[in-house]
C-alpha positions in Angstrom: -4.5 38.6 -25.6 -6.8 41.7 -26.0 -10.2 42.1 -24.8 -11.8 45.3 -25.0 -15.7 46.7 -24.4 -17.9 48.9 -26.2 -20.9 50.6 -25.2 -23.8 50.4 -28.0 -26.5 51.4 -26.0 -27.4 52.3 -22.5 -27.8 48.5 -21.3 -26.2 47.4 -24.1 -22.4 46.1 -24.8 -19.8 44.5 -27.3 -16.8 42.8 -25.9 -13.8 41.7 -28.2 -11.6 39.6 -27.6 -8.2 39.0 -29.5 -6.1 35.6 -29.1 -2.7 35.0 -30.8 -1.3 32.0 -31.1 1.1 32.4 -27.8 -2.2 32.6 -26.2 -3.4 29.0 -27.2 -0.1 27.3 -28.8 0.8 25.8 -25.4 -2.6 24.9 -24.4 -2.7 23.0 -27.3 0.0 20.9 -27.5 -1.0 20.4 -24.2 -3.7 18.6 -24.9 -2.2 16.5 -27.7 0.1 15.0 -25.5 -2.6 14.0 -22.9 -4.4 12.6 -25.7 -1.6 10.7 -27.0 -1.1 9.5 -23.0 -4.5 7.5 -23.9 -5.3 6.8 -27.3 -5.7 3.6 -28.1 -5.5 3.2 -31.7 -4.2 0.1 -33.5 -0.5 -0.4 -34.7 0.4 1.4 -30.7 0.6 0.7 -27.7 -1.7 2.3 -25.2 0.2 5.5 -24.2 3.2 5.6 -26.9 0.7 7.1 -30.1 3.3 10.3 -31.5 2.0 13.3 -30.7 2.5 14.4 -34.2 0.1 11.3 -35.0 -2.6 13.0 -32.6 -1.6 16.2 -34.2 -2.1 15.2 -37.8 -5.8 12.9 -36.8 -7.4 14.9 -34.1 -5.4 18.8 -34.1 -8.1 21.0 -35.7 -10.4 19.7 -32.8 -8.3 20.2 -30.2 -7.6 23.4 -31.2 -11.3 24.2 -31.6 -12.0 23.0 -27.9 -9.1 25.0 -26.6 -9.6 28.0 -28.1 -13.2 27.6 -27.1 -12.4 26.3 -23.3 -9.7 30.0 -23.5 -12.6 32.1 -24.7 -15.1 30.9 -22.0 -12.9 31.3 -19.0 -11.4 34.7 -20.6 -14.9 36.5 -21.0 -16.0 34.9 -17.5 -13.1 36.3 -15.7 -13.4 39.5 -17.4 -17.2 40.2 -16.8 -16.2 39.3 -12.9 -12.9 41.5 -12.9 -15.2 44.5 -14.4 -18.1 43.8 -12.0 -19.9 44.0 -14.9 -24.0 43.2 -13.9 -25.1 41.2 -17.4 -28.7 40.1 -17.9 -29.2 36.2 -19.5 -26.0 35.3 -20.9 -23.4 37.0 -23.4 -24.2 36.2 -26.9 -21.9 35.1 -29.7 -21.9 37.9 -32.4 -21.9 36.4 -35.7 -19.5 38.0 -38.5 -19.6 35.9 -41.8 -16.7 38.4 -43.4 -14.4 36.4 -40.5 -12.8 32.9 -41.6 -10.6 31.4 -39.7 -7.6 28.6 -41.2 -7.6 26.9 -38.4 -4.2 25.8 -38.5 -2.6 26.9 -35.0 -1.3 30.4 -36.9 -4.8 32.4 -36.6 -5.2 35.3 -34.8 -8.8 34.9 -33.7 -11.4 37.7 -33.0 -14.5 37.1 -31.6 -17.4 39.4 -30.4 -19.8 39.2 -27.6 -23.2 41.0 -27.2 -23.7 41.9 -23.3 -27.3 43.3 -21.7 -26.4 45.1 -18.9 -28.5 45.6 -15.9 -30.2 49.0 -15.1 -28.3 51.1 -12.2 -31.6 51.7 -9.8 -32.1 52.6 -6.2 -34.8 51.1 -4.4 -37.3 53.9 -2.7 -39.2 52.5 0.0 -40.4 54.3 3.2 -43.3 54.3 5.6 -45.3 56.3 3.9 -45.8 53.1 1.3 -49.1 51.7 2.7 -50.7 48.2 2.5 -53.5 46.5 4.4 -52.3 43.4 6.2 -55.5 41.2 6.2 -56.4 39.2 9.3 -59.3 36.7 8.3 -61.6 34.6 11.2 -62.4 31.0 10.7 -66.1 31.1 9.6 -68.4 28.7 11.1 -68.6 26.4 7.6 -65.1 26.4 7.6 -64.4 25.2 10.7 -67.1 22.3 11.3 -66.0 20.8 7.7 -62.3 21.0 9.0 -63.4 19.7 12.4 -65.2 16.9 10.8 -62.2 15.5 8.3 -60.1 15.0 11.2 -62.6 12.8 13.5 -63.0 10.8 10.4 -59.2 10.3 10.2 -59.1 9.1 13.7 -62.3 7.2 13.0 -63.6 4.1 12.5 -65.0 1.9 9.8 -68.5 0.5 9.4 -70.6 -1.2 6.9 -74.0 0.2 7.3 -76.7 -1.8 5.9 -78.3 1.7 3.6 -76.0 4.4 1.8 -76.1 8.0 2.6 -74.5 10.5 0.7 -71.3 10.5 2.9 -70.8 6.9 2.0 -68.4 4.9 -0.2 -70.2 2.4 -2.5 -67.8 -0.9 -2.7 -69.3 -1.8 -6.4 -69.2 -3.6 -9.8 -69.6 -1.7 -12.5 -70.2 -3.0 -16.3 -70.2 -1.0 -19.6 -74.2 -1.3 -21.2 -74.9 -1.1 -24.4 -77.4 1.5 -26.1 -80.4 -0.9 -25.5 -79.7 -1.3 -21.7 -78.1 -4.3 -22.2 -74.9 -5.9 -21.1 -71.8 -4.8 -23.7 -70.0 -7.8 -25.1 -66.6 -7.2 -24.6 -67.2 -4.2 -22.9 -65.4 -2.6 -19.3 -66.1 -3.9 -16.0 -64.2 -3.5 -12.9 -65.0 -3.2 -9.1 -64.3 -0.1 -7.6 -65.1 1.9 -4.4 -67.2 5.5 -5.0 -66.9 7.8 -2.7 -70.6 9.4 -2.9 -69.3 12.6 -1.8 -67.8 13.4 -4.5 -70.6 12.6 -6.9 -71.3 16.2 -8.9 -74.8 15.3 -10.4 -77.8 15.4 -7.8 -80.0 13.3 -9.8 -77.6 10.5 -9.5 -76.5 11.3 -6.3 -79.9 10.4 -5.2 -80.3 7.8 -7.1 -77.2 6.0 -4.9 -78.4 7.0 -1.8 -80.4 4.3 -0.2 -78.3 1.2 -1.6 -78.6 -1.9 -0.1 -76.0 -4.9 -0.7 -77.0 -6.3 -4.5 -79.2 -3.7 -5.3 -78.5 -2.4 -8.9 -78.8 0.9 -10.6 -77.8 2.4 -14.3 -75.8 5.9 -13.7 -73.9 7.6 -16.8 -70.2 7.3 -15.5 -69.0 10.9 -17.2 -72.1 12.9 -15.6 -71.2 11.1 -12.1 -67.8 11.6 -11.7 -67.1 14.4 -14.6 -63.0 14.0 -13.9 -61.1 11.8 -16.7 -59.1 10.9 -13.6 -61.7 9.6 -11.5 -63.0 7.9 -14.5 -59.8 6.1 -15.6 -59.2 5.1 -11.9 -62.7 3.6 -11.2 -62.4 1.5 -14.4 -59.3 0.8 -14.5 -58.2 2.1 -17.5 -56.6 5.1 -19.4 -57.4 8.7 -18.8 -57.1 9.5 -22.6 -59.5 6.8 -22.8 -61.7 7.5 -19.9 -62.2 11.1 -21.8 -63.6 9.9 -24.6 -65.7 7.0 -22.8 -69.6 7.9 -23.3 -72.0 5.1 -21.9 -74.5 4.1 -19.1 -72.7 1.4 -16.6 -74.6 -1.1 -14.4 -73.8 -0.3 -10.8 -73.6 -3.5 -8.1 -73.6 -2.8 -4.7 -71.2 -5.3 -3.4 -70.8 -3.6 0.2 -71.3 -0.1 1.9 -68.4 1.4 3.5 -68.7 3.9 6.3 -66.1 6.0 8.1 -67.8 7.0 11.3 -66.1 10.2 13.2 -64.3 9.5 16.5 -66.1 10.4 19.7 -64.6 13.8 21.7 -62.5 11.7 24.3 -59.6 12.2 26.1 -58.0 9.4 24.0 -58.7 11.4 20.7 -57.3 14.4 22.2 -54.2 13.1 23.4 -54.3 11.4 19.8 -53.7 14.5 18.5 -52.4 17.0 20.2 -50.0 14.9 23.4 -51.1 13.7 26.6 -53.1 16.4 28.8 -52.4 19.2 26.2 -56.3 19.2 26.2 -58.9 17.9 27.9 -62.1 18.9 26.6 -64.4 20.1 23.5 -64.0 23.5 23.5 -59.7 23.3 24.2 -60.3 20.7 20.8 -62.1 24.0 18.8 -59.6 26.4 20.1 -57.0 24.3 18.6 -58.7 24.1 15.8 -59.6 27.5 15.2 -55.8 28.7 15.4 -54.9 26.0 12.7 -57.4 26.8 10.0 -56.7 30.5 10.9 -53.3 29.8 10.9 -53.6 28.7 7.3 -55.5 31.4 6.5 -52.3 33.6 7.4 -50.8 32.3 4.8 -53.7 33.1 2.3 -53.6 36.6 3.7 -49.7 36.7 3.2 -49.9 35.7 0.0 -52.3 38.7 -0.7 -49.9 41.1 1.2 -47.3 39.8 -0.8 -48.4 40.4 -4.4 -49.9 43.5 -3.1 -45.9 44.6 -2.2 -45.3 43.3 -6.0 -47.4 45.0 -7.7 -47.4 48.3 -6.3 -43.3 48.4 -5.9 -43.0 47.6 -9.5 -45.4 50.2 -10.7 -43.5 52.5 -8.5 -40.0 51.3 -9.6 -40.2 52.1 -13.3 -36.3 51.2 -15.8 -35.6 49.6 -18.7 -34.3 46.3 -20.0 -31.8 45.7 -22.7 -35.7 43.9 -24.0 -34.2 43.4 -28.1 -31.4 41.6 -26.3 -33.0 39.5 -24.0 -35.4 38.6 -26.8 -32.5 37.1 -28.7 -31.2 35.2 -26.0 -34.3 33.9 -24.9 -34.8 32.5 -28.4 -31.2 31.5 -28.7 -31.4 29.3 -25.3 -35.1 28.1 -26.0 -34.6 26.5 -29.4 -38.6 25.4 -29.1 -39.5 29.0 -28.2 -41.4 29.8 -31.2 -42.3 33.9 -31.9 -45.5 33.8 -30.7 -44.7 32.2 -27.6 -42.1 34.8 -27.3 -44.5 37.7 -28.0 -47.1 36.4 -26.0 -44.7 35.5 -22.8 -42.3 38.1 -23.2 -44.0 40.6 -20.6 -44.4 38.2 -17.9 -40.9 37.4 -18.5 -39.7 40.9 -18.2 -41.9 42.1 -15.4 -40.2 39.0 -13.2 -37.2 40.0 -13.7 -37.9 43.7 -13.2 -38.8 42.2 -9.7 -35.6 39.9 -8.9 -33.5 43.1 -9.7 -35.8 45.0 -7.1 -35.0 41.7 -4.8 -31.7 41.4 -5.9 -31.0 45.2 -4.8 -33.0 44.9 -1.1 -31.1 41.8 -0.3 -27.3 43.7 -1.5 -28.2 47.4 0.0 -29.5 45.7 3.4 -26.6 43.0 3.4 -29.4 40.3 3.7 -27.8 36.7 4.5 -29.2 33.7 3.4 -27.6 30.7 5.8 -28.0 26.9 5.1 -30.1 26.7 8.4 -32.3 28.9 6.7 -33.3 26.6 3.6 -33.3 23.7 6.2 -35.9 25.2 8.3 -38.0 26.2 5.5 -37.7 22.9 4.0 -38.8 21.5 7.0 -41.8 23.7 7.6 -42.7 22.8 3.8 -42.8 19.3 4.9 -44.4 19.4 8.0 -47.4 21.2 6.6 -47.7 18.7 3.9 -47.7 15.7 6.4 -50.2 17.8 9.0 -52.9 18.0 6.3 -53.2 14.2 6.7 -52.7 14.1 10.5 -52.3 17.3 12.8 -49.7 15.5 14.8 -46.6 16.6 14.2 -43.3 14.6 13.2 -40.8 13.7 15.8 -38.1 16.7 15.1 -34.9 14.0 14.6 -37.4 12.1 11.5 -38.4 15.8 10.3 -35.2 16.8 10.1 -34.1 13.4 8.1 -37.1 14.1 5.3 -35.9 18.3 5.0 -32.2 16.6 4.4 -33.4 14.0 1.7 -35.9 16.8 0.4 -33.0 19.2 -0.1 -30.5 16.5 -1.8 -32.7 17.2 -5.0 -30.9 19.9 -6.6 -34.4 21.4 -7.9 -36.2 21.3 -4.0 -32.6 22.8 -3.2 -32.9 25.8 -5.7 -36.6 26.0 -5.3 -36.5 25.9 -1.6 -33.0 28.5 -1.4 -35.8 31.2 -3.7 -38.5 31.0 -1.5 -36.3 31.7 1.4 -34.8 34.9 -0.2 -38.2 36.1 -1.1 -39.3 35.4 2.5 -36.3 37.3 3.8 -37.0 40.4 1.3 -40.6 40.7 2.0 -39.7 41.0 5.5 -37.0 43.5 5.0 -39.8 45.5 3.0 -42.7 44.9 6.1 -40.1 46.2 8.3 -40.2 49.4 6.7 -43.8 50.3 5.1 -46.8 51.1 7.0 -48.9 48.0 7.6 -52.7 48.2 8.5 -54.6 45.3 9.9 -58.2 44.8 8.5 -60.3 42.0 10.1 -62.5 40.5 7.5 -64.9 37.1 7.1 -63.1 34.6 4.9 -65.5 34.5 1.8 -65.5 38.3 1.6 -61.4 38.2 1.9 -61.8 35.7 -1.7 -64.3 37.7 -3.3 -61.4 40.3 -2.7 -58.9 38.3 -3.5 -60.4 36.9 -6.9 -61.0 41.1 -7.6 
C-alpha cells in the first residue's frame, strides 16, 4: 500500500492512496468464509455453503465493502499518524478516466480532498477590555416576581365577580354571522386566564362576570396565539389559525388564586425552617434571585461581547470552496441559496471553535465528567426553581442530571456548554474586566443595540 499527500493550496490537500491486491486479497477471502459460516441458502446446510459458491454469488460485494472498510481505516490512521488538523470531513475525489474490473486483480487508486485548519496563535492580554455589567432588581421587577410565588404557595377561591387577574371557567360556542348559534359549529369549556387577554376592550368586557352571565368576544382578537386558540377549543392549531368568528362566552365559575399571607409557615415553605423569619429577610432573598438571574443575562452580554471582539481581532482563512463542497455533500437538502445565505454564520462559528479549540489545547484546559454532571445539574435545578424556589433534595437532583445525561444529545449539548464555560473563564482570567452598575431596562435597551 501507498498513500501519499499533496499540498494544493495553503489549507488545502490531496491524499492518494494505492492498494494492491496483497493488500485486500486476504481480507477478502476472509470474509467469504465467514459468510459461508452463515449462509443459509437452499440445497446447504447452514454453515457448509462452498466458499467458492459465496465467491461466485456475493464476491464483487465483498470485495467492494473490504476495500471500502481498508480505505476508511487507512486514511483515518493516516490523518492521526500525520497529526494532520482537517476541517469537515475528507472528500472523495471523483476521476471518471478511472475504471475499476473489480475482479480481486485491481490495483485501486483513490484520491481524497482534505481542508486543513489554519496554524494561529491566540493573542489575548490585559490590555483587551470589556465591561462586566452588574444590573439591580428594579422595583417592577421584583413585586411581579414577588407576587408569582405567593400565588404558587397560594390558595384557591371562587369569588362571586371577575377581575382582571381572574380565570374565567367558561363555555364557549362558535356564532354565526347574524349573532346566532352555528349549527354544527365548535363549543368546548375551557378555563381563560384573563391575564393573558391582549385586547383591552375585551378585557373589560370580562371583567365583572358573574356565574351565567354571557358575553360575545372575537376569539382571535382575545387570545391572538394559534396555541391558545387550539387549546381553548379544543381543536387544531392549523385550524385555530384560520378560525375567524365571534364565540358566546358562559361563565360557568370564577376561579381565583389568592397569594399566601407573609407567615413563618410560607417562609419555611420556601426557603427551610428558621432560614427567615420576616418580610424584609423574604425580599432579600428575593432580590439576590432575580439578580442572580440577571447575572446570567449580563454573562450572556459579556460573553458575546468576548465573541465578537476576539474574532474581529483574530483574523485567518478557511479552506471556504472546500467546506462549501462538503457541506453540500453531507446536507443533501442543503440547497444553494441556503448555502449562500448560511454560509457566513457557518464560517464565523467555526472561526470561533478553532479560537476555543486553541485556548482549551495552549492552557491544557480539562474537561472532567464531574464537570458535565454539575452543569447538568445546575441546568435542571434552575428549570425546576422557576416553578418552586425550593430546591431538590441533592441525592433526586443528582438522579434527574444522570437520566438527563443518558440522552446522547443533552450529553453532547451539555459536554459544549461546559467547554465554553471553561474557555470564557480562561479568557476573564486574563483581560481587563470593568464593572458598570446599570438599571435593568436601560441594560436591554443596551442589549437589543
Amino acid at each position: 500500500m501507498n498513500i501519499t499527500q499533496e499540498k494544493t493550496g495553503n489549507l488545502n490537500a490531496v491524499v492518494k492512496i494505492k492498494i494492491a491486491p496483497a493488500d485486500y486479497t486476504g481480507k477478502v477471502d476472509k470474509a467469504i468464509k465467514d459468510q459461508a459460516k452463515k449462509a443459509q441458502l437452499p440445497g446447504f446446510r447452514k454453515g457448509m455453503v462452498p466458499a467458492a459458491h459465496i465467491k461466485r454469488m456475493y464476491g464483487k460485494s465483498i470485495l467492494v465493502e473490504e476495500v471500502n472498510n481498508l480505505l476508511n481505516d487507512t486514511l483515518s490512521n493516516y490523518i492521526a499518524e500525520q497529526k494532520l488538523e482537517i476541517l469537515g470531513q475528507p472528500l472523495p475525489a471523483i476521476n471518471n478516466e478511472r475504471e475499476f474490473k473489480w475482479d480481486n486483480t485491481d490495483e485501486f487508486e483513490f484520491d481524497y480532498e482534505l481542508g486543513l485548519a489554519p496554524a494561529f496563535d491566540v493573542n489575548i492580554s490585559s490590555k483587551d477590555k470589556f465591561t462586566q455589567y452588574v444590573i439591580k432588581a428594579d422595583k417592577e421587577t421584583l413585586e411581579n416576581r414577588i407576587k408569582n410565588i405567593r400565588r404558587s404557595y397560594g390558595k384557591m377561591t371562587n369569588p362571586e365577580v371577575s377581575t382582571e387577574e381572574d380565570v374565567l371557567y367558561a363555555e364557549l360556542t362558535q356564532l354565526d354571522a347574524d349573532g346566532s348559534v352555528l349549527e354544527g359549529g365548535i363549543t368546548n369549556a375551557a378555563t381563560l386566564r384573563l391575564d393573558q387577554i391582549k385586547d383591552k376592550k375585551i378585557l373589560k368586557s370580562l371583567v365583572g362576570l358573574k356565574k351565567d352571565d354571557e358575553v360575545t368576544i372575537d376569539i382571535q382578537k382575545a387570545l391572538e396565539d394559534a396555541a391558545a386558540i387550539a387549546k381553548a377549543l379544543n381543536i387544531s392549531e392549523e385550524a385555530a389559525a384560520e378560525l375567524k368568528a365571534d364565540f358566546k362566552l358562559v361563565v360557568k365559575n370564577v376561579n381565583r388564586l389568592e397569594e399566601s399571607d407573609l407567615n413563618q409557615e410560607f417562609f419555611d415553605k420556601l426557603f427551610g425552617e428558621g432560614t427567615v423569619t420576616d418580610e424584609a429577610g423574604f425580599r432579600e432573598k428575593i432580590t439576590e434571585e432575580v439578580e442572580g438571574m440577571f447575572k446570567q443575562d449580563a454573562e450572556r452580554k459579556l460573553s458575546n461581547d468576548i465573541y465578537e471582539q476576539l474574532l474581529e481581532k483574530h483574523s485567518f482563512e478557511l479552506p471556504d470552496e472546500f467546506l462549501r463542497r462538503w457541506l453540500k455533500a453531507t446536507n443533501e437538502k442543503l440547497t444553494d441559496e441556503e448555502l449562500a445565505e448560511g454560509y457566513d454564520d457557518f464560517a464565523k462559528n467555526l472561526k470561533w471553535t478553532l479560537i476555543e479549540n486553541k485556548i482549551i489545547k495552549d492552557n491544557s484546559i480539562e474537561i472532567k465528567y464531574e464537570d458535565v454532571v454539575a452543569a447538568a445539574k445546575a441546568k435542571l435545578d434552575a428549570q425546576f426553581r422557576m416553578y418552586s424556589p425550593s430546591p431538590l433534595p441533592e441525592d433526586q437532583l443528582a438522579q434527574y442530571a444522570v437520566q438527563f445525561l443518558q440522552e446522547k444529545e443533552n450529553a453532547n449539548r451539555t459536554f459544549e456548554e461546559v467547554k465554553a464555560l471553561k474557555t470564557f473563564e480562561q479568557i476573564k482570567s486574563i483581560v481587563t474586566l470593568d464593572d458598570k452598575a446599570i438599571d435593568y431596562d436601560k441594560f436591554i435597551a443596551l442589549d437589543k443595540k
